[in-house]
C-alpha angles and dihedrals in degrees: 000000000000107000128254130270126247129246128176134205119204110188156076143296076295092062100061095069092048089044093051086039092063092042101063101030118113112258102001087057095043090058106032140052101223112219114196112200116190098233091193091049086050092231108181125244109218110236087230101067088042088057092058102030123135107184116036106189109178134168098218119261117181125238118251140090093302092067099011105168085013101057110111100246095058094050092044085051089059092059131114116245088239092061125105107222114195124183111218133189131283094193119193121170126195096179103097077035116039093149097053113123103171131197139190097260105027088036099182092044105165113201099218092048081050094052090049094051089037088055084058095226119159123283092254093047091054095063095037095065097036101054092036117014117086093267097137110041108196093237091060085046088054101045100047083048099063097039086056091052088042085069098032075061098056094046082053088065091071100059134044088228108095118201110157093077092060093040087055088046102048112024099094098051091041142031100244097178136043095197136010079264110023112077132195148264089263099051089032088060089043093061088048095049092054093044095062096046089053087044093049089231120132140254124253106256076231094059135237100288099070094062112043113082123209127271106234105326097176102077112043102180107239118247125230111243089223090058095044097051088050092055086033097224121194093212109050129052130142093284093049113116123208132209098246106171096319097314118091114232127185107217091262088059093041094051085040094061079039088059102038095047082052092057089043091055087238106161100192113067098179097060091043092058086050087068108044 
């Protein structure tokens, strides 16, 4: 039996789904190893698996200091002639979370959530202004949005995959992320779908579906009700609950543990809310 060739994933979180997904997919996976390198951990990518590497599948990363070696031009430089090279999406929404500002410890750090503890009020009147009080106009929800998609736009320019249409089509009647930066099964499948097509390899007769798995399904990030009736979703509301590491949680409870872990001085919120 003739071995297998190579391909090779360069991506995020984003890009294990779609690197299980290939691998077990009829055909694609028959034919090909599939190799998954973390492009945020930095992880290197040996020249010699470049060298004979068949598939090249890479979320685009610029050249300069911040990726040096890792940058995409450099790898795609490494490549053989013979090699397909395909850019696939890195997708983010901020729509279900405009306020969401991130960081490395917190990870899921909201800034009006921030401005309330930093104030120092009471616990109760945290969450009484936050969950009732007009924190998150709808103009402010809007604006930070579109500027959001703007740049999601201008990602989109580096692959042939688009994927801000169907964001902008489907993300009031379903929750098409779990996360800013976790999407998921539709536009998951979606990717795959598209990857195939670019790679003129064939659906599953199955379909896609049957073979992509989820992208960290045990934690969907609550949505504030306030968000959700100005985008007027059909899936969140006050009384919605949420999977949040095997417990479900409505947005008050969530913000509530939020609240609680920041007056601890717990840094981590992540493993805090696996314990509540």
């Amino acid at each position: 039996m003739a071995p297998k060739k190579l391909c090779i994933v360069h991506a995020n979180c984003q890009g294990e789904p779609l690197a299980d997904f290939l691998r077990r997919v009829p055909g694609f996976g028959d034919e090909h190893e599939v190799r998954l390198y973390t492009n945020y951990i930095r992880e290197p990518i040996p020249d010699d698996e470049l060298a004979r590497c068949d598939v090249f599948l890479y979320q685009h990363l610029d050249e300069g200091p911040r990726w040096g070696e890792l940058a995409s031009p450099r790898l795609l430089a490494k490549l053989p002639t013979t090699a397909r090279s395909l850019a696939v999406p890195s997708m983010f929404f901020r729509g279900y979370w405009p306020f969401w500002q991130g960081g490395e410890k917190f990870g899921f750090a909201d800034e009006v959530l921030e401005r309330l503890i930093a104030a120092k009020l009471p616990k109760s009147e945290i969450l009484r202004v936050y969950l009732r009080g007009n924190v998150v106009p709808g103009a402010e929800v809007e604006e930070r949005t579109m500027r959001s998609l703007a740049h999601e736009r201008a990602k989109e320019a580096r692959t042939p995959i688009k994927y801000v249409d169907l964001i902008l089509e489907r993300f009031r009647e379903e929750m098409l992320f779990n996360q800013v930066n976790h999407p998921g099964r539709r536009l998951l499948c979606h990717v795959g779908r598209e990857v195939l097509r670019h790679l003129d390899a064939d659906e599953p007769e199955q379909g896609v579906e049957s073979f992509m798995g989820e992208l960290y399904p045990d934690f969907r990030m609550p949505i504030h009700p306030r968000v959700a009736e100005h985008w007027g979703l059909g899936f969140a509301d006050e009384f919605t609950e949420y999977p949040v590491f095997g417990k479900a949680k409505t947005f008050a409870r969530y913000a509530e543990n939020y609240v609680d872990a920041r007056l601890l001085g717990i840094d981590d919120l992540i493993s805090y809310l696996r314990l509540r």
